[in-house]
C-alpha positions as CSV (number, residue, x, y, z in Angstrom):
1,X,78.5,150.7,83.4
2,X,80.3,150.3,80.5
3,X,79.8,148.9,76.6
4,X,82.7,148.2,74.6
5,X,85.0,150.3,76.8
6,X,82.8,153.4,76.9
7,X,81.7,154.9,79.7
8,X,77.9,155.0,79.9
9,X,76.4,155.9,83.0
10,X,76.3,154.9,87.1
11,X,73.9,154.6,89.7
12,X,74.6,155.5,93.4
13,X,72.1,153.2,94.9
14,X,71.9,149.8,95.6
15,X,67.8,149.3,95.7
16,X,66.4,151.8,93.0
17,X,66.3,150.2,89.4
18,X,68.1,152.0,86.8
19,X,68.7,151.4,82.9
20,X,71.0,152.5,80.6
21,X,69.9,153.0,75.9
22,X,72.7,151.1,74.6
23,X,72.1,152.0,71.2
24,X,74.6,154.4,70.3
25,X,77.4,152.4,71.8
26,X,76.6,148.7,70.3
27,X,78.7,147.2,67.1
28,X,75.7,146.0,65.1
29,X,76.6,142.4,64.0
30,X,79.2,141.8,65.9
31,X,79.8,141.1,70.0
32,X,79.9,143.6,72.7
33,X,80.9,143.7,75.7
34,X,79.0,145.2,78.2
35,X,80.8,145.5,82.0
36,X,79.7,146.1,85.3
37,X,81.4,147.5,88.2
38,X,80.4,147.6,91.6
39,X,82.0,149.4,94.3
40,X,80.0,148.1,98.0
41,X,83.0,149.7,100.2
42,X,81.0,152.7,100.9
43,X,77.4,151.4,102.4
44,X,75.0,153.9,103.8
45,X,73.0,151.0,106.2
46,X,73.7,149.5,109.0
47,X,72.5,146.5,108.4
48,X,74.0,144.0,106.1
49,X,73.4,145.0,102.3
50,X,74.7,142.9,99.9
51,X,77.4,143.4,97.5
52,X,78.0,143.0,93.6
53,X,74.5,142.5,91.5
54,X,72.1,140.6,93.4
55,X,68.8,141.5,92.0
56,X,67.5,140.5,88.0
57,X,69.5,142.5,85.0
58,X,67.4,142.6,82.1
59,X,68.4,143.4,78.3
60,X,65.6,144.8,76.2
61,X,64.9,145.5,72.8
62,X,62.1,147.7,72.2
63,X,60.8,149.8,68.4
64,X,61.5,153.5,67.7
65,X,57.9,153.7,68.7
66,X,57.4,151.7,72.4
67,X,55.8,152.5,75.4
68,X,57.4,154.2,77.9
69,X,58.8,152.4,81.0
70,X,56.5,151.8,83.5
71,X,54.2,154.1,82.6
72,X,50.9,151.8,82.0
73,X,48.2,152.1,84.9
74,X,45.5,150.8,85.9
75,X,43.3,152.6,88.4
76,X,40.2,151.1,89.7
77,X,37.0,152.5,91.0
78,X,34.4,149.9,92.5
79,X,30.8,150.2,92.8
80,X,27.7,147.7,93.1
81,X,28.2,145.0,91.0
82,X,31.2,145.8,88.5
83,X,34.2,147.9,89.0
84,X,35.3,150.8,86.4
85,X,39.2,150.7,85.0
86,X,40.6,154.1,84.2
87,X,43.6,152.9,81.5
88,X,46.5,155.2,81.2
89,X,49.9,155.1,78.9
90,X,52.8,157.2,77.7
91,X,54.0,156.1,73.9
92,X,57.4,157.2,73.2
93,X,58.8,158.0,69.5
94,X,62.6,157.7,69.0
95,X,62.3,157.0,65.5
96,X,63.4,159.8,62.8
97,X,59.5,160.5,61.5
98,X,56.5,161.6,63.3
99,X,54.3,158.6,64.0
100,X,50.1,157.9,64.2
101,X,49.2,155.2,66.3
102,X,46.3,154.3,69.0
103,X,46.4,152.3,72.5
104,X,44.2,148.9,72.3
105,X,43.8,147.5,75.9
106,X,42.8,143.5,76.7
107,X,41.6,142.5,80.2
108,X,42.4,139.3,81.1
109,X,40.9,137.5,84.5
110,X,43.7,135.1,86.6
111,X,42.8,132.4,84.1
112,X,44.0,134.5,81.3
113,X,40.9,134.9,79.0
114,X,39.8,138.3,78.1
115,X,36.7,139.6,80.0
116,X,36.5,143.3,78.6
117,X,38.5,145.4,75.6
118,X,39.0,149.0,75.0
119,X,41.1,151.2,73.0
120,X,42.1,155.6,73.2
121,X,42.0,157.7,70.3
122,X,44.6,157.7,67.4
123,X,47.0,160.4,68.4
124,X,50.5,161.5,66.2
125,X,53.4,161.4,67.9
126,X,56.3,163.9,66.7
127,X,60.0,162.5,66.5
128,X,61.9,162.4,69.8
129,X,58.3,163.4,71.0
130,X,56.0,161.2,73.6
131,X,52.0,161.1,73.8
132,X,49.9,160.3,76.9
133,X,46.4,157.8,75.7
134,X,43.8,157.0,78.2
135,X,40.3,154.9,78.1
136,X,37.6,153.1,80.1
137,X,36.3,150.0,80.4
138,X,33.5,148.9,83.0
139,X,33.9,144.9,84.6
140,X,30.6,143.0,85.7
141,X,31.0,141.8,89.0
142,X,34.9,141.5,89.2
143,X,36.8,139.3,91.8
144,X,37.7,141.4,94.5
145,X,41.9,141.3,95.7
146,X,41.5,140.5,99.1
147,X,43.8,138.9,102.0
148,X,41.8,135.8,101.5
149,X,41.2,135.6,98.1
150,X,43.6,137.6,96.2
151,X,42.1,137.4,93.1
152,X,44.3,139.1,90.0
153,X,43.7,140.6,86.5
154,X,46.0,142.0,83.6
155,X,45.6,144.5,81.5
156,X,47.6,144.3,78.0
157,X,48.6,147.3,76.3
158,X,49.4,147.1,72.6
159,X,51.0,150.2,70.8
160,X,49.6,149.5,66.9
161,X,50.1,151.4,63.9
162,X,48.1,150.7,60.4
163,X,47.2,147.5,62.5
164,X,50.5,146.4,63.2
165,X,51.5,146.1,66.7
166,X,54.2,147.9,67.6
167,X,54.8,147.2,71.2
168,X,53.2,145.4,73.7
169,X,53.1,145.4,77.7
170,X,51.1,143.6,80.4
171,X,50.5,144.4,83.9
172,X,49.0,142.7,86.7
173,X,46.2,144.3,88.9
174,X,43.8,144.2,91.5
175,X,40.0,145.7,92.3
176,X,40.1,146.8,95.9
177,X,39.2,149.8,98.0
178,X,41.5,150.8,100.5
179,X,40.3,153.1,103.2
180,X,41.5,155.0,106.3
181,X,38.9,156.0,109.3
182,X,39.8,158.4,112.3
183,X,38.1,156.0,114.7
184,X,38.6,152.5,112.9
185,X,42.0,152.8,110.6
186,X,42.8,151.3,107.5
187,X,40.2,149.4,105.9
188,X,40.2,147.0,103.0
189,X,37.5,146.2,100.8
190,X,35.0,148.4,103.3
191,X,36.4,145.9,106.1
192,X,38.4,146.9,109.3
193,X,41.3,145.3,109.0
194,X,44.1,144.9,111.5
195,X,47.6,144.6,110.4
196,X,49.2,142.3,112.0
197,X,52.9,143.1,110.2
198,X,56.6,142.0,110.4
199,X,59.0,144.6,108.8
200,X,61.8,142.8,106.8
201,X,65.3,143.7,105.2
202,X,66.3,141.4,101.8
203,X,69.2,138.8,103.2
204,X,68.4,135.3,103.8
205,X,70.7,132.6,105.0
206,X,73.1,130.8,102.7
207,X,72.1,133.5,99.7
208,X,73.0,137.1,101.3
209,X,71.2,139.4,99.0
210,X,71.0,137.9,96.6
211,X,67.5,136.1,96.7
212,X,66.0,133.6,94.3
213,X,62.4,134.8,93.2
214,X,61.0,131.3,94.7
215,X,62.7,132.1,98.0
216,X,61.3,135.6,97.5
217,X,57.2,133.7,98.1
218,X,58.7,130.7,101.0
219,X,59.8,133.4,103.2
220,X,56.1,135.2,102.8
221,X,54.8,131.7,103.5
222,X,56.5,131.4,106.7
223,X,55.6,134.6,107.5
224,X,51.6,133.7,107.4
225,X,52.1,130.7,108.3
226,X,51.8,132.7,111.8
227,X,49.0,135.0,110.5
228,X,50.7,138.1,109.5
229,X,49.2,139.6,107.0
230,X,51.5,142.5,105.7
231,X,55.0,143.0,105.9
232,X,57.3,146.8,105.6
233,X,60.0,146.8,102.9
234,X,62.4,148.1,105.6
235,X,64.6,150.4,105.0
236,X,64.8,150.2,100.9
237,X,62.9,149.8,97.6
238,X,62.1,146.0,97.0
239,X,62.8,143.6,94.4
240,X,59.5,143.5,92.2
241,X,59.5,139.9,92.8
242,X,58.7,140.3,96.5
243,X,55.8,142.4,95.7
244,X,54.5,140.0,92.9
245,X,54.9,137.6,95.7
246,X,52.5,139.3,98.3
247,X,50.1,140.1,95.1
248,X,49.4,136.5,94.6
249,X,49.7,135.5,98.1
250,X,47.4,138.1,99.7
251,X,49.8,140.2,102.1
252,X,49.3,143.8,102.4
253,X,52.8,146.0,101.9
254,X,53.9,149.0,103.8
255,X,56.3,150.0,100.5
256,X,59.6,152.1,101.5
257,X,62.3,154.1,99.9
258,X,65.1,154.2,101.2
259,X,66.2,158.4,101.0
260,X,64.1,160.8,103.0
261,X,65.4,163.9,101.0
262,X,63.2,166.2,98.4
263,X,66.4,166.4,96.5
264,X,66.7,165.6,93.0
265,X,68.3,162.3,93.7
266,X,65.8,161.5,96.4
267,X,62.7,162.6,94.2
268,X,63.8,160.7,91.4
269,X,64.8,157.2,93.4
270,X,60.9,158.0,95.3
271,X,59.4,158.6,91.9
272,X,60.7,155.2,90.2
273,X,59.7,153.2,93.6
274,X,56.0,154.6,92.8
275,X,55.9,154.4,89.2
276,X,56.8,150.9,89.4
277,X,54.8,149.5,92.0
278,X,51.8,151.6,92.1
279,X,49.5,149.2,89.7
280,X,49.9,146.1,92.5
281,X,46.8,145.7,94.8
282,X,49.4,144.5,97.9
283,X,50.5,148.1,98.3
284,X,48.1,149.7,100.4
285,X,50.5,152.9,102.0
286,X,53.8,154.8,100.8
287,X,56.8,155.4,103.0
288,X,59.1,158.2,102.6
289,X,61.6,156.6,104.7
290,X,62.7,155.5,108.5
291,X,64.3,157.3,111.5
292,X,65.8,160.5,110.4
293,X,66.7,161.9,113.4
294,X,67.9,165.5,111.8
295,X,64.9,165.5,109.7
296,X,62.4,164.6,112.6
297,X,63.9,167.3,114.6
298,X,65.0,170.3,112.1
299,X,62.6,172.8,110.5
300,X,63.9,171.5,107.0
301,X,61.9,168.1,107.8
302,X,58.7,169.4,107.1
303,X,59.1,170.8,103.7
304,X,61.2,167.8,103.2
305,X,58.2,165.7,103.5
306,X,55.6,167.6,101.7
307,X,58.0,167.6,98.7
308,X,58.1,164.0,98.9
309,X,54.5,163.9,99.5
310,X,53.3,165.5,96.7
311,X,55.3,164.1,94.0
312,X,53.9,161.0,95.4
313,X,50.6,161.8,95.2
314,X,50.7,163.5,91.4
315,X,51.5,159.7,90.3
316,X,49.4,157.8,92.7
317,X,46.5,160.0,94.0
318,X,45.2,156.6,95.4
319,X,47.2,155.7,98.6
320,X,48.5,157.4,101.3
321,X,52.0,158.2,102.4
322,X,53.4,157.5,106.2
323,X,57.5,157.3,107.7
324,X,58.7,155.6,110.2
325,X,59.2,158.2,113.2
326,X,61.3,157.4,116.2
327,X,61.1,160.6,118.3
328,X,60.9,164.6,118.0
329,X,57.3,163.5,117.7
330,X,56.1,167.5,118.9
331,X,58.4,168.7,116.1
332,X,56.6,169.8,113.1
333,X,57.9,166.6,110.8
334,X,55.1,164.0,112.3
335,X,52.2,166.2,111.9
336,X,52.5,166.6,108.0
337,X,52.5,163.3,107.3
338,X,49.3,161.6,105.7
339,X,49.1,158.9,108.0
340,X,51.7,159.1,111.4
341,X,54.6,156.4,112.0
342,X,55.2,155.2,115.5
343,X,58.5,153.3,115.9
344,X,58.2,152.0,119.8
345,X,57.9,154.5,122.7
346,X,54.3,153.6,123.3
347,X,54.3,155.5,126.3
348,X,53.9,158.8,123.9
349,X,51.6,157.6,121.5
350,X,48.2,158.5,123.4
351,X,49.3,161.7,124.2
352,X,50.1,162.7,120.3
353,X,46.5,161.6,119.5
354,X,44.9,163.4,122.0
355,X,47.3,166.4,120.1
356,X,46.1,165.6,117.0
357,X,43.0,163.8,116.9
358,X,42.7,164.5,112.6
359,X,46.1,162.8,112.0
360,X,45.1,159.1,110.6
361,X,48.1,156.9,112.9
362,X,50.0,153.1,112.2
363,X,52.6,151.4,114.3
364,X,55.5,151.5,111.5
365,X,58.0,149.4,114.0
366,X,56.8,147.9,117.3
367,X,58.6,145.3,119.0
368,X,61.3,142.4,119.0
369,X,61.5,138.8,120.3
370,X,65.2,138.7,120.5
371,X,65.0,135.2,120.9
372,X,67.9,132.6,119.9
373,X,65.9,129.5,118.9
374,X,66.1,126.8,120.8
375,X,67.6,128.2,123.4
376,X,66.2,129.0,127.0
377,X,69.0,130.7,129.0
378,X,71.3,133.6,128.1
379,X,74.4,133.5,127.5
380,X,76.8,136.0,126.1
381,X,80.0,134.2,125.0
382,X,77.9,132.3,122.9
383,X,75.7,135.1,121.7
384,X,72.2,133.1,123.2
385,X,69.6,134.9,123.9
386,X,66.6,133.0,126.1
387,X,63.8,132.0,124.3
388,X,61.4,133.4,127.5
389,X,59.6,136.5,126.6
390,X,61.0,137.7,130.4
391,X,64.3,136.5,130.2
392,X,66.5,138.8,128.2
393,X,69.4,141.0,128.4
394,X,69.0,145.1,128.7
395,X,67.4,145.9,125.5
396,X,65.4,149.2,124.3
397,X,62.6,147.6,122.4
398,X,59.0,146.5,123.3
399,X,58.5,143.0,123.5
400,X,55.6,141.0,121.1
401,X,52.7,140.8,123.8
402,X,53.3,144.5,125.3
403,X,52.9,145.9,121.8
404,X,49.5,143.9,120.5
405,X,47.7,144.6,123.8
406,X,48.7,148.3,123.5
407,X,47.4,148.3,119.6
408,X,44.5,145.8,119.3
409,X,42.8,148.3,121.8
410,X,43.3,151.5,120.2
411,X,41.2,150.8,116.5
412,X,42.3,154.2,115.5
413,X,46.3,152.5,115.4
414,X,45.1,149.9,113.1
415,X,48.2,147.8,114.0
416,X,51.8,147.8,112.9
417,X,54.9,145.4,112.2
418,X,57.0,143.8,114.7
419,X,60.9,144.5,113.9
420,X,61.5,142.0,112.6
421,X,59.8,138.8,111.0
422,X,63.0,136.9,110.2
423,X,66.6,137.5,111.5
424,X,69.5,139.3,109.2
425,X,73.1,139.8,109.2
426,X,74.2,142.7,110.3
427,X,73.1,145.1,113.2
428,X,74.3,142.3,115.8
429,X,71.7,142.4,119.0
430,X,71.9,142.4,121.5
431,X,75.4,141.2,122.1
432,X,78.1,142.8,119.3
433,X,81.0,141.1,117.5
434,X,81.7,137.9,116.9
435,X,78.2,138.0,116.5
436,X,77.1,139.2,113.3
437,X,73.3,138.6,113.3
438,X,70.5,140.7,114.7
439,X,68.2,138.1,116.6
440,X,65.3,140.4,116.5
441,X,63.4,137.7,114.7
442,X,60.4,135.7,115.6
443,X,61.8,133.4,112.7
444,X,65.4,132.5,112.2
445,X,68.3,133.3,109.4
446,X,67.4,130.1,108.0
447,X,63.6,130.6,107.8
448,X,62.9,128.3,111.0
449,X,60.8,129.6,113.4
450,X,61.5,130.3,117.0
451,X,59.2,129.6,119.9
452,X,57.6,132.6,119.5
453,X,56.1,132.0,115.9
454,X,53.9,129.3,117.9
455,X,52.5,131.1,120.6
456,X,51.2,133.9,117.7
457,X,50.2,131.5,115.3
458,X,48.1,129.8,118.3
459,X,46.5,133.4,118.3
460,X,48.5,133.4,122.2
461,X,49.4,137.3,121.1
462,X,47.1,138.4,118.5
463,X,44.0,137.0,120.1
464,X,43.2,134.5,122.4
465,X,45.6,132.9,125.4
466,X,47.9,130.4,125.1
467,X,49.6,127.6,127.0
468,X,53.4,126.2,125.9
469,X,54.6,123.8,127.8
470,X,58.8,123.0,127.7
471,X,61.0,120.5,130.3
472,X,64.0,122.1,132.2
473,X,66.3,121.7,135.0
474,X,63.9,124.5,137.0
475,X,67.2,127.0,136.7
476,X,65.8,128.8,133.2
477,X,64.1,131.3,135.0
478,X,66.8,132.8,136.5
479,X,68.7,132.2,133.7
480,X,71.6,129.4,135.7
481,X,72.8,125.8,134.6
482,X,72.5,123.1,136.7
483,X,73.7,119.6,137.2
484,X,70.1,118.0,138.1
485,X,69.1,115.1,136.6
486,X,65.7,115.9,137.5
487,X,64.0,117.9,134.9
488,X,60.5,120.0,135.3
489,X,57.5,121.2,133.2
490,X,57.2,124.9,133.0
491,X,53.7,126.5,131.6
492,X,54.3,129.5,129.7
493,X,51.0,131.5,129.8
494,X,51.0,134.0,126.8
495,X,54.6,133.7,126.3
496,X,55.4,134.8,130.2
497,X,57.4,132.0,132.4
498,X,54.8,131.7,135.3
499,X,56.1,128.7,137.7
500,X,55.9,125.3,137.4
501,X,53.5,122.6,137.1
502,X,53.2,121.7,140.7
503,X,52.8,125.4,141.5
504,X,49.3,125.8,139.4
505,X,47.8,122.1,140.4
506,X,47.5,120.8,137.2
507,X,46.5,117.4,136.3
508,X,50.0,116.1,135.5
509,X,53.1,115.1,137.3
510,X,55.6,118.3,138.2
511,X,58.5,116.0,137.6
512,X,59.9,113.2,135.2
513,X,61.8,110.6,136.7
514,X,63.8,107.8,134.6
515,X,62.0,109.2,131.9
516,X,58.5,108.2,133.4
């Protein structure tokens, strides 16, 4: 980045915020230029990432005396009947003289009037010096942040001097417990709770990267429109207006950065990801990243992640951390993880609990549809994918119904996220160029929902069965065309072809004839 023609600093990711004091470099009453350049030639996923700036870019003008970057928290502790907020801060002194000043702190319920007050001791701050303030206050019988009812407060933070306010800040919170059992896995609010996820990356159709903040909450709408209830950040920090999204909607996030190093660069991309997000109730676990095969395998993993581990937990002592493991899984990496990561390969997954039956576990990535909607036969000149859970091309994935069964009778798993909830460019599957798509979704591109979306929403793989009826030629099931003008009801019975009408004696005609 550059103001006025003067270098003044770069970031190497494309996910972690960064910012940049201007204030040495501006021509005060007069314009400036400030210029951005952005180099996407070199792009370290393999999925589609976006190019130039496609996330918010914010100018700010704060007082010598301010507080510091998102360093206000709010850390709740709920017992019978009211809820107890522990109120943190850094202030930060720039200015050229040592400075007195206190912390007042105003509550504010979802309707925005004040329901409690506090404020620290007055403190002095020495120049170029900062000052951590801290205070109580108790709420009486609180609204709880739930799936359901995700009810929201905000505590504002005002920097004053003499009585003048100096700077001011508001953040938005939640009172919840969040809870992880050996036998029953992650609870919320003292309740099991089953997640019932879809891990996502940030394209959409017709937008790329670059994502309105409305478009942001319509694609968490679809996504519950089905009944998930949590979604994975996969493989990168989010945009904060995703996670404000899922605060207000009620969807739990699996949070993820997108480095798995203990290297200065990875620490300090990790340790903005948590001080930025760790005040929103959504966020109920930490990820430390996704499929690092050297790491999983190597001795170095281990230290790797109790690096990352514990600079996590010095600023939030109040979740858990996980990754997203793929294999190696009697390495030494899995084991010193908080809570353990399965991606797939369920075959291995009873085998490492009975190994370590004191490691708390979570399907991180579980299956696929690979679906193309609206389709029902493959077809790879034009990239289709069938529609019919059973009718696919060679794939290495578990399919939607396989997964659930597996999880929703092992308590201890708690559930996990389908890969992925919509389509996104990039990582063609499973056929490879001209197709640039995955079709991993169980909701398109575009945000329309394939056949799939139906049979869960109908509860046909998260709980009970489920009958989808469709008309064909009779050839889908082995995947031919045909020039039959006779077309057939097939019953799909949880998502699985199973014959057609005439073949189960059901109460309806196997045909239709001149549309009769």
């Amino acid at each position: 980045m550059f103001c006025n023609g003067a270098f003044v600093g770069r970031s190497d990711s494309g996910y972690a915020p960064f910012g940049f004091d201007l204030t040495d470099f501006l021509n005060y009453g007069q314009a400036n230029t400030i210029a951005v350049r952005v180099d996407a030639s070199y792009g370290d996923g393999w999925f589609y990432e976006g190019a130039g700036i496609y996330r918010h870019v914010w100018l700010t003008k704060v007082d010598t005396l301010h507080l510091g970057k998102w360093e206000t928290v709010v850390r709740t502790e709920v017992q019978p009947g009211g809820a107890t907020l522990n109120l943190s801060t850094i202030v930060e002194n720039t200015g050229t003289s040592k400075e007195n000043c206190r912390v007042r702190w105003q509550i504010l319920d979802q309707a925005g009037q004040a329901v409690a007050t506090s404020e620290s001791a007055p403190a002095e701050i020495p120049m170029d010096g900062s000052q951590n303030f801290s205070a109580t206050v108790k709420l009486v019988h609180p609204a709880i942040w739930s799936l359901e009812h995700p009810a929201l407060y905000y505590a504002v933070a005002s920097v004053e001097t003499d009585g003048k306010v100096r700077d001011r800040d508001s953040v938005s919170f939640g009172v919840r417990t969040l809870a992880w059992d050996l036998d029953k896995g992650f609870q919320l609010n003292d309740k099991k709770t089953w997640l019932q996820g879809t891990c996502n990356h940030q394209d959409h159709a017709g937008v790329g990267a670059a994502v309105p903040d409305r478009l942001q909450a319509f694609r968490l709408e679809v996504l519950k429109g089905m009944g998930c209830n949590a979604i994975r950040t996969s493989h990168n920090i989010p945009t904060p207006e995703l996670i404000e999204a899922c605060d207000r909607l009620g969807v739990l996030v699996l949070c993820e950065t997108r480095i798995m190093s203990s290297s200065d660069e990875g620490l300090a991309q990790l340790s903005t990801m948590i001080r930025r997000f760790r005040n929103h109730p959504s966020i109920f676990l930490w990820s430390m990243g996704n499929e690092e095969w050297a790491l999983q395998q190597d001795a170095a993993g281990p230290r790797v992640i109790h690096g990352m581990q514990q600079r996590t937990h010095e600023l939030d002592p109040t979740r858990l951390c996980t990754a997203a493991v793929n294999g190696s899984y009697d390495k030494a990496l899995a084991p010193t993880l908080d809570v353990m990561g399965f991606n797939y390969n369920l075959s291995q997954i009873d085998q490492y609990h009975k190994n370590h039956p004191k490691q708390l576990l979570v399907g991180t990535e579980t299956a696929s549809a690979v679906f193309t909607r609206g389709i029902y036969t493959n077809d790879k000149l034009r990239n289709w994918v069938s529609s019919y859970d059973v009718v696919y091309p060679d794939t290495s994935v578990d399919f939607g119904q396989a997964w659930w069964n597996f999880y929703s009778s092992r308590p201890w798993l708690s559930g996990g996220f389908a890969w992925t909830g919509f389509d996104y460019r990039g990582e063609p599957s499973p056929y490879g160029w001209p197709s640039v798509s995955s079709q991993f979704g169980i909701v398109d591109t575009c945000g329309f929902p394939k056949d799939a979306y139906f049979v869960i929403r109908r509860g046909g793989i998260m709980s009970r069965s489920c009958i989808y009826f469709r008309t064909g030629t009779g050839q889908e099931k082995k995947g031919k065309k045909s020039s039959s003008k006779q077309n057939v009801i097939w019953i799909v019975w949880n998502f699985s072809l199973t014959g057609r009408a005439s073949d189960r004696k059901r109460s309806f005609h196997n045909t239709i004839r001149n549309g009769k």
